[in-house]
Each structure stands twice: as C-alpha cells, then as structure tokens.
C-alpha positions as CSV (number, residue, x, y, z in Angstrom):
1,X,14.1,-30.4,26.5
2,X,11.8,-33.0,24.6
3,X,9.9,-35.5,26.0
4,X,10.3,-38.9,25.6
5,X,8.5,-38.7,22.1
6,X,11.3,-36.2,20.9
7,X,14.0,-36.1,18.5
8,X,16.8,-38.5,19.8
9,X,19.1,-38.9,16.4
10,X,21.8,-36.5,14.8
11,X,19.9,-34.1,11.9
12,X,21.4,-35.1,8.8
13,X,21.3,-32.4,6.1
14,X,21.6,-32.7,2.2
15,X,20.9,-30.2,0.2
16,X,19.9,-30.4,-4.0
17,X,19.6,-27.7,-6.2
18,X,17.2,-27.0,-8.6
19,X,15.9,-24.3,-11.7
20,X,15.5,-21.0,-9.1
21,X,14.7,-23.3,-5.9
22,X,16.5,-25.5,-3.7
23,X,15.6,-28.4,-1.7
24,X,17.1,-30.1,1.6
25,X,16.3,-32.8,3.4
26,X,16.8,-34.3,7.2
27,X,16.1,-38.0,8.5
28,X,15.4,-38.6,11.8
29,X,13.6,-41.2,14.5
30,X,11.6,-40.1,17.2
31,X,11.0,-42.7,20.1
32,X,7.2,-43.8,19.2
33,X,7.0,-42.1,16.0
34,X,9.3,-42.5,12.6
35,X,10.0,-39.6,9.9
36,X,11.1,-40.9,6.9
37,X,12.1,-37.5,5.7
38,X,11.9,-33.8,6.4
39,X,12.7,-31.1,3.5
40,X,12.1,-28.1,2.5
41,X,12.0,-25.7,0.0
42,X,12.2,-22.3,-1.7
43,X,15.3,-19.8,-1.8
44,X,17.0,-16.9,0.3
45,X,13.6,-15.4,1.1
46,X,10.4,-16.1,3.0
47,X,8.6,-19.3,1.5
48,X,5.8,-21.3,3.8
49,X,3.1,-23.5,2.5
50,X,-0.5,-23.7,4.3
51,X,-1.9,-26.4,2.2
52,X,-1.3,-30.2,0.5
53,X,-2.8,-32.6,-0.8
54,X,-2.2,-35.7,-2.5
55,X,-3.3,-37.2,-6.6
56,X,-2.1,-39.6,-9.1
57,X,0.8,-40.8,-6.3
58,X,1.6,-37.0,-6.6
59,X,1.9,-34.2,-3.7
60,X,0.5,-30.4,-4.8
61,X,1.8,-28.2,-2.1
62,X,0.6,-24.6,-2.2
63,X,1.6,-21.5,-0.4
64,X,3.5,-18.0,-0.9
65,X,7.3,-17.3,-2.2
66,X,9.3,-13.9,-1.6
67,X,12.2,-16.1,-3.1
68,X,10.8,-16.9,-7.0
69,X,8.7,-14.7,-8.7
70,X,7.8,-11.4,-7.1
71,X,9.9,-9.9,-3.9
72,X,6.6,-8.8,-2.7
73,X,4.9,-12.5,-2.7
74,X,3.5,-14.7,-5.3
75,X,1.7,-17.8,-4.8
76,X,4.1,-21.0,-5.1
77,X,2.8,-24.2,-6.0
78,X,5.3,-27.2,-5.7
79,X,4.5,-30.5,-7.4
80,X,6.3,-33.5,-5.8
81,X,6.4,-37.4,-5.4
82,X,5.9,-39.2,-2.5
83,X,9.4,-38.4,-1.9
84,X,9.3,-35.0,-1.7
85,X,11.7,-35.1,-4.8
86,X,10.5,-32.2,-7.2
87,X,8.5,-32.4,-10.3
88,X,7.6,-29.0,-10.8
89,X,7.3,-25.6,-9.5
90,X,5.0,-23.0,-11.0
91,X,4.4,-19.0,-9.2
92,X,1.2,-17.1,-10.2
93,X,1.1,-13.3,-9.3
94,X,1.1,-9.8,-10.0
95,X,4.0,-7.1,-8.8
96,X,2.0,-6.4,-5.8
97,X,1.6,-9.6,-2.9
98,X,0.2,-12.3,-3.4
99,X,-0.6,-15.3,-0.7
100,X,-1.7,-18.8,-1.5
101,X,-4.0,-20.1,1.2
102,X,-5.2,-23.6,-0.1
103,X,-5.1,-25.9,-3.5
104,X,-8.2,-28.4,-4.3
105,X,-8.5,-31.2,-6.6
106,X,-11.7,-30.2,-9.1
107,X,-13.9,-33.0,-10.6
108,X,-12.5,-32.4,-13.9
109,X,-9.3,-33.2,-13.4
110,X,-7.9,-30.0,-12.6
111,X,-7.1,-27.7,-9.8
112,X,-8.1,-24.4,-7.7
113,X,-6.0,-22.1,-6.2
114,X,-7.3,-19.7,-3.8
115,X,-5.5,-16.8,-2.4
116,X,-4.9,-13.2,-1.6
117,X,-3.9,-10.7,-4.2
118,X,-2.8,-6.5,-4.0
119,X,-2.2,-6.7,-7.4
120,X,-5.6,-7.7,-8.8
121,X,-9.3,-6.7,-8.2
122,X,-11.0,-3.5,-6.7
123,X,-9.6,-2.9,-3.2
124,X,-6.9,-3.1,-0.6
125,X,-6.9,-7.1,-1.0
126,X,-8.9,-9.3,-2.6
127,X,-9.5,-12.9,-2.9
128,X,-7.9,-14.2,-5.9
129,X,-8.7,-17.7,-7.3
130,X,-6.8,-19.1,-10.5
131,X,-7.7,-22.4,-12.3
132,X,-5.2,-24.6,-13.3
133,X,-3.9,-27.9,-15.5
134,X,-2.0,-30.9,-14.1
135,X,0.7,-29.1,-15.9
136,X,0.1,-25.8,-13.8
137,X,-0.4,-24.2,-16.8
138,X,-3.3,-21.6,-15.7
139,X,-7.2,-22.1,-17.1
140,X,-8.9,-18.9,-15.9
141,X,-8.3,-16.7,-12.8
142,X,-10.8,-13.6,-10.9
143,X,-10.5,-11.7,-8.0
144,X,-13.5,-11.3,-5.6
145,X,-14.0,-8.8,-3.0
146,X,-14.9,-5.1,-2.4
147,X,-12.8,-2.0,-1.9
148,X,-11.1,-2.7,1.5
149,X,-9.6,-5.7,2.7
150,X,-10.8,-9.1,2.0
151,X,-9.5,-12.7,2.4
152,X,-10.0,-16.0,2.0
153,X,-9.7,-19.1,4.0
154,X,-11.7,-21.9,1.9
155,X,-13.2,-23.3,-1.7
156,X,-14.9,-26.2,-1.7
157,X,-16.8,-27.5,-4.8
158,X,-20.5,-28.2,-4.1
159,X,-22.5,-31.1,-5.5
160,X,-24.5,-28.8,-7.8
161,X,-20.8,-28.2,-9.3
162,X,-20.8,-24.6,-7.9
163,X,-17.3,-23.5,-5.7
164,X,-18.3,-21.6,-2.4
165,X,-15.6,-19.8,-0.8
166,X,-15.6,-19.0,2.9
167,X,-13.8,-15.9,3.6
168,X,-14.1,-12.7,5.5
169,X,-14.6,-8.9,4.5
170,X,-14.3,-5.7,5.6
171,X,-15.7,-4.3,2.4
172,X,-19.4,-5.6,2.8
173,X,-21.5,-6.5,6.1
174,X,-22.9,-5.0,9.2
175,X,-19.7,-5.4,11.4
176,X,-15.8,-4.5,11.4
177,X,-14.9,-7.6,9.9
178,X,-17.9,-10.3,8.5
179,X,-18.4,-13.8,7.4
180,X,-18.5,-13.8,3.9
181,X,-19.4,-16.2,1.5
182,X,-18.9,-16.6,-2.5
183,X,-20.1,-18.6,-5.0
184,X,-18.5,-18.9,-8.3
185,X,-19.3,-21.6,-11.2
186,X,-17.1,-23.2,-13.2
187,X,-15.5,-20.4,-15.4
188,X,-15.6,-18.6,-12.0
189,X,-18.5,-16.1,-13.1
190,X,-19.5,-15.0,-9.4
191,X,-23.5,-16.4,-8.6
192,X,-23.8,-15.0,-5.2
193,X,-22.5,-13.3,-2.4
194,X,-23.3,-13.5,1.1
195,X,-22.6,-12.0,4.8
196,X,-23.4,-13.1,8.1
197,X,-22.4,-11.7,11.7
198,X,-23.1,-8.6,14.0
199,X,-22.0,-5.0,14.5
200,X,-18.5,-5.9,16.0
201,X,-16.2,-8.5,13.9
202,X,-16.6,-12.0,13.0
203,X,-15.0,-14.2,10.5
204,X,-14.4,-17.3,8.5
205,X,-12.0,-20.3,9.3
206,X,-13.3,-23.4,7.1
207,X,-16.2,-25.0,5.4
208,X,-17.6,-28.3,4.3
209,X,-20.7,-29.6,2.7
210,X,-23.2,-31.5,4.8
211,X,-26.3,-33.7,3.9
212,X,-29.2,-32.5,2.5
213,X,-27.4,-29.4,0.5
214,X,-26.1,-27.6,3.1
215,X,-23.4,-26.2,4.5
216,X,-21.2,-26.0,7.6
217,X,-19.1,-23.0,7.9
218,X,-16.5,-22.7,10.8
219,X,-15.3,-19.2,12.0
220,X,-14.8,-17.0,14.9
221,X,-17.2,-14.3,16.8
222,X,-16.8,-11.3,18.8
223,X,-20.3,-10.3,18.3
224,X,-21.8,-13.7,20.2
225,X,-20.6,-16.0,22.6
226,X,-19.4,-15.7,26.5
227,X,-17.3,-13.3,26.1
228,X,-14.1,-11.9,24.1
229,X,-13.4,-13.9,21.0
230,X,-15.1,-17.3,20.1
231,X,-15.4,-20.0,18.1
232,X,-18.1,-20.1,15.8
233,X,-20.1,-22.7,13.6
234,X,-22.9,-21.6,11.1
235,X,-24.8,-23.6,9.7
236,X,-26.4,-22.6,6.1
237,X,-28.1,-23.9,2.9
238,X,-27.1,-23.7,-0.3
239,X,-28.0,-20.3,-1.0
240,X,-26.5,-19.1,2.0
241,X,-29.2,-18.4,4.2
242,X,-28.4,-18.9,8.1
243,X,-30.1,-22.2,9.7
244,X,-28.5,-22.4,13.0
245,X,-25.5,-21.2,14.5
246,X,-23.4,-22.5,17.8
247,X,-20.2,-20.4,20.0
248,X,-18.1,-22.4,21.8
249,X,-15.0,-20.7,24.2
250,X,-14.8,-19.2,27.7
251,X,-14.3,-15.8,28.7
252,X,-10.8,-15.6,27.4
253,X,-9.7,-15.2,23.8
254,X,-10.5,-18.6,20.8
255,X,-8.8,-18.6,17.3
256,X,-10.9,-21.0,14.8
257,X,-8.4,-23.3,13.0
258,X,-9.8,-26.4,11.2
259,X,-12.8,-28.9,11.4
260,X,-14.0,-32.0,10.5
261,X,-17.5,-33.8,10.0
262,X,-17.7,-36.6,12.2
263,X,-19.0,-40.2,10.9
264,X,-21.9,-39.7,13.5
265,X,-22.7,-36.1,11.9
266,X,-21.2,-34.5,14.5
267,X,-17.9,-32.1,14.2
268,X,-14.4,-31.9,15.7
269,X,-12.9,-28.4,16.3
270,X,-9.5,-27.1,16.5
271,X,-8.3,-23.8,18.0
272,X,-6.2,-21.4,20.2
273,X,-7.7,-21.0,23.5
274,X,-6.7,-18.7,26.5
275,X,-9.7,-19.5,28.6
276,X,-7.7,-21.7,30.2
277,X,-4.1,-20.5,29.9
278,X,-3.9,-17.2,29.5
279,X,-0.7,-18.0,27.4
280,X,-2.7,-19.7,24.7
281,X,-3.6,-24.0,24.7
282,X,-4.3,-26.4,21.7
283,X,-8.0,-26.2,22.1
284,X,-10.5,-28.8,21.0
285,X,-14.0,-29.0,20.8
286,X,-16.6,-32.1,19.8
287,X,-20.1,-31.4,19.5
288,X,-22.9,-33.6,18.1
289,X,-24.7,-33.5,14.4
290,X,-26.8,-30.2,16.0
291,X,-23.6,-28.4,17.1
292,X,-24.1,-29.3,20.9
293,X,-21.1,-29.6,22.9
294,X,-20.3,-32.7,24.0
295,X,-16.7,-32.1,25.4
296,X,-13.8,-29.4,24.9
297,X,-9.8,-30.7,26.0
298,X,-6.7,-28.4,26.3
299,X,-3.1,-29.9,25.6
300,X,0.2,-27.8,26.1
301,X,2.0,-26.6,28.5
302,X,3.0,-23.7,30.5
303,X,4.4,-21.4,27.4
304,X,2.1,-20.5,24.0
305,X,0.8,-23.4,22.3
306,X,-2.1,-23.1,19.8
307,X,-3.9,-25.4,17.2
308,X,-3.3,-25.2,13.3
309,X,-4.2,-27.7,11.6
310,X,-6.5,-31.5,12.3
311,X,-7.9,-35.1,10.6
312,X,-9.4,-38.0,11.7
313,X,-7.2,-40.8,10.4
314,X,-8.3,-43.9,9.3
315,X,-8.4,-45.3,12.5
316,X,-10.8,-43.2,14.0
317,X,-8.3,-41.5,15.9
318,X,-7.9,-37.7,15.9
319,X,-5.2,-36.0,14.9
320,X,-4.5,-32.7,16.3
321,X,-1.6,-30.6,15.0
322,X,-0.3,-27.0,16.7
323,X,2.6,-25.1,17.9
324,X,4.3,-24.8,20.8
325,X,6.6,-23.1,22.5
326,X,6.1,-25.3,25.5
327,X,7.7,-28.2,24.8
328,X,10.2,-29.5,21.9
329,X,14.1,-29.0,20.8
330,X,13.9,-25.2,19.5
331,X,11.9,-21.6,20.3
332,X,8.5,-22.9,18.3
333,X,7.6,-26.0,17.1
334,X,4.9,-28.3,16.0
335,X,3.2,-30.5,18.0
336,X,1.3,-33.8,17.0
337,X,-1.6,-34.7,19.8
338,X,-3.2,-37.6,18.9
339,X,-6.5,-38.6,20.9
340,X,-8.9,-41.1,21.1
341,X,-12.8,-40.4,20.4
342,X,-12.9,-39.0,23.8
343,X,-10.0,-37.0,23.8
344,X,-7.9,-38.5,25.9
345,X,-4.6,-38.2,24.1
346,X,-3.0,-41.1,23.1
347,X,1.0,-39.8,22.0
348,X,2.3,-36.4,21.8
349,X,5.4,-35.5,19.6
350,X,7.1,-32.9,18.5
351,X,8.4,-32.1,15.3
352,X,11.3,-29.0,14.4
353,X,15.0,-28.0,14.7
354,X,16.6,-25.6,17.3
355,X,14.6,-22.5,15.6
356,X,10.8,-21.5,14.6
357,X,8.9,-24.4,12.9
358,X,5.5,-24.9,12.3
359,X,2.9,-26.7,10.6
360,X,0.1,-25.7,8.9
361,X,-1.4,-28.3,6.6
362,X,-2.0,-32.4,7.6
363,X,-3.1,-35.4,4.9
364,X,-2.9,-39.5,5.5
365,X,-2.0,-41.3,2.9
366,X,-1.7,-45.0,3.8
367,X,0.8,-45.4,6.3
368,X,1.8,-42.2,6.4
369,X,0.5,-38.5,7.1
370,X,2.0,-36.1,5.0
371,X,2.7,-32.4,6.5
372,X,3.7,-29.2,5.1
373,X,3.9,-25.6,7.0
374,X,7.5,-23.8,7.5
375,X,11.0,-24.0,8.7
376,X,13.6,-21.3,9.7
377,X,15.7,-24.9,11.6
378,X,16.3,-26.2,8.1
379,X,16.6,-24.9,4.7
380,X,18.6,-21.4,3.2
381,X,16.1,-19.0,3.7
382,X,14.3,-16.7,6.1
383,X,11.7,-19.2,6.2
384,X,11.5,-22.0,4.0
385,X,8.4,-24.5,2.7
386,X,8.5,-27.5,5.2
387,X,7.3,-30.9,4.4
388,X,7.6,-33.8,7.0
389,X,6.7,-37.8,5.9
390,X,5.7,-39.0,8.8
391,X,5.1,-42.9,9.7
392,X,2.0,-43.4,11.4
C-alpha cells in the first residue's frame, strides 16, 4: 500500500501508433506531487532507456530496443517534445547486441552516443560510441576496448575539446575487472587509454570535470575500502594520472550509481547499500571538495530498495531517485527522496503501476523534472521505454 504521497487517481491509458513503435500514455495526481503525463514506448519486446536530456525545447532519450531494429538489441534513440509526443526515432547497431548507456549534447551542435556493442570491435564487448546530427543521421562511429569484455558508463567532453569515457575492462589492468579510462578527439581517433585499481575488481560509475583540468571519476572497489564492495571516487588530471582517491561504505556490499559536484566543491553520492540493510537501502553519501565524508543517510524500507539515479535541483535541494520494492502500488517501483542539504528528507513518492517500474535517468527543466527508465505496468511490451513529467 502507498503512502500518503502515492498514487490516489484511476490510470488512464491511451495508446497512439506510430512507423514500427507505439506510444501510450497515463495521467495521474499524487497527493504532494503532480504528473502531467506518463508514457512509454517501443514495441512487443524489451525497450528501456538509461539516459535523457533536454535541447532546443526538445527531449533525446537514449537506450536499447529488442522491438525495432535487431532482436538481439540495438541502440534506440527517441526524439520528443516536451510532451512526450514523437518526433523521431532512429536505431544504430549491428546483428549482434547492442546497449545504449547515455546521449550528450556536443559543442558543435551535435550528439554522442555511447554504448555497448557484440557486433563491432575486437572482443567479447566493446564500447561503442557513434556521432550524430540533430537529424540522427550518423557522423562517425568506433569501438574501443580489448579482447574480453568491456563497457562503458560515461563521455563527457573536456574543455581542451577531448571526450573521456569512464568505463571498466576486463581486457586491460592489474585486476578482474578495472577502472578504465578513454580519450577520444573529435573524429573519435583514440589519444589515450588508461587503468586504475588493484588485483581484485574495481570499476567505473560516472565522471565529471573539476577545476583546474581535472577529473572526478566515481566507481566502485573491492580491492580498497572496509570491506566487501565500496564506493569509490578517484580523483585524476587530464592525462589520467591518479591524485587522490576516497572509499566510502561499511562492511556490507555498495553499488556506485550517480554523482554530482556540489556548489561548495564538494560531491553528492548515490548508491545501493546493504551495510545497513542487508536487503539493500537508497544510500547517500556527501563529502567535502577533498572527498572527506561529511554525512552518509539510508531511505527505504524493510524490502530491496536501491539508488539509480540523482540532481540537485535549482533549489538546492537534492534529488534522489531509486527503486523499491518496499513501498509503492506494484512488485518494484521508483522512488523520488528529496532532501535538504543535510539529508533530512523532505517528500518521498513513488512512481509505477501494479508491475516492475523503474527509473534510471532524472533532468529539471523549469518547473518540471523530466524522467525516463522502464515500464512492464504500462505499455505492450516486455518492458517498454518509460518517461514521467513530473511537476516539481
């Protein structure tokens, strides 16, 4: 049963066809929180999106489709308005799988897509980036890895107009799995590569650019820490080379989500943590500009619940998203904990159907955050891309 910030009004459903997709949509009003609409997309098969983000009064939404395209898995890019009504749809893959992990907005006007591909490269799985117009049409694409398994989380593009990619291997390094690093120019040539972490296996989550030419990666770490698996942050320059780095986590089990640089330098983490709960919490951490703890905070309940995805909104708020099976209307849904600089939350809600729902990927835009993941409540398919407008 919800809470008192749960789902009170009757689901309504409408569903429009499109070209080889479909699209539905849902309205409904929580008690502290308003969604102006909820729909998703894709076809019969498994479709979820991990990333969004918003240009030109546009939304990119970028993930993996088992419904268009390849049966195996192609990256799906959805182009929409700010009413989730459909401009486009573009799919970029091989005959192997493919997964889209994350779109960016490049200072030329175009974008990145960054990914997983079997069908491409030298090994088992490689990291696959492809360069395209506002149009979709595709610009250039590489793959980037060794002859195992390797996969990416993040691009970013630098200052010096360089992309670095955060991602871990299993092909390169001194460990089982390792933090691995890529940079790529503009025609995405590779410049470097890079590895960081010890003999047992360690990995990449995110990564930003800091002051002074440098960069913050976020990961996780079984070869440091107190104990099991922990969080991780690394701090580098711009050639890669290690300056500092910080564990955070108890003797039980952390899974590195998202970050965010603070205003005061300092950084907001967002995890899975069974230190706690041995069934998993929401798990955050805030530290100061030199990666010092300054508090950590648990929110869920008795059941799973994990962290997936954050911001800090305009108001200086912060905005953590997760799962849970916990709380909320069906067997997993997502869960909004928004919290004040200290962490004390300020409202919890939940948002899903009577099935699995989760969300992966958070923006604000005005007066509204914008969230995409996936949905097997709503839709046609086994899961289907999920995108919630959500008044703030």
């Amino acid at each position: 049963m919800k809470n008192n910030c749960s789902i009170i009004s009757i689901l309504l459903f409408s569903i429009i066809s499109f070209s080889c997709s479909k699209e539905s949509e849902v309205d409904k009003t929580y008690d502290s929180i308003v969604t102006d609409y909820e729909k998703t997309f894709g076809g019969s098969g498994d479709d979820v999106a991990k990333s969004i983000i918003h240009k030109d009064n546009e939304l990119y939404i970028f993930g993996t489709t088992k419904s268009l395209g390849d049966v195996n898995g192609d990256h799906y890019l959805i182009k929409t308005d700010l009413n989730g009504s459909i401009i486009s749809e573009h799919t970029f893959g091989g005959t192997m799988e493919e997964e889209g992990i994350e779109i960016i907005a490049t200072n030329d006007g175009n974008f990145i897509l960054i990914g997983s591909t079997t069908s491409l490269g030298a090994g088992q799985k490689d990291i696959h980036v492809i360069k395209i117009d506002p149009n979709g049409s595709q610009i250039w694409e590489n793959t980037y890895g060794g002859i195992l398994n390797d996969a990416p989380q993040q691009i970013i593009e630098l200052t010096n107009s360089l992309f670095c990619i955060a991602a871990t291997t299993t092909s390169f390094g001194a460990g089982d799995r390792d933090i691995y690093m890529i940079w790529i120019d503009q025609n995405g040539t590779l410049i470097r590569e890079k590895t960081h972490g010890g003999i047992n296996s360690d990995g990449s989550s995110e990564i930003l650019e800091i002051d002074n030419q440098e960069i913050m990666l976020y990961g996780f770490t079984y070869s440091y820490g107190a104990g099991n698996r922990d969080l991780y942050l690394l701090k580098t320059n711009f050639t890669g080379d290690s300056l500092w780095s910080q564990t955070y986590g108890g003797s039980g089990y952390e899974e590195s989500q998202a970050f965010s640089q603070l205003a005061n330098g300092g950084y907001l983490l967002c995890a899975h943590s069974s230190s706690t709960d041995p069934n998993h919490n929401m798990y955050g951490v805030k530290t100061n500009v030199s990666g010092t703890q300054l508090w950590d905070v648990n929110y869920g309940g008795a059941q799973h619940d994990g962290g997936q995805a954050l911001l800090v909104n305009n108001a200086g708020n912060y905005v953590f998203i997760g799962r849970t099976m916990s709380n909320g209307s069906g067997m997993r849904d997502a869960m909004m904990v928004i919290s004040d600089p200290s962490g004390q939350a300020i409202s919890t809600s939940y948002i899903g159907g009577t099935l699995n729902d989760q969300i992966d990927g958070i923006i604000e835009n005005g007066d509204y955050y914008y969230m995409v993941g996936q949905s097997t409540s709503f839709g046609n398919g086994d899961n289907d891309v999920y995108l919630v407008k959500q008044r703030k």
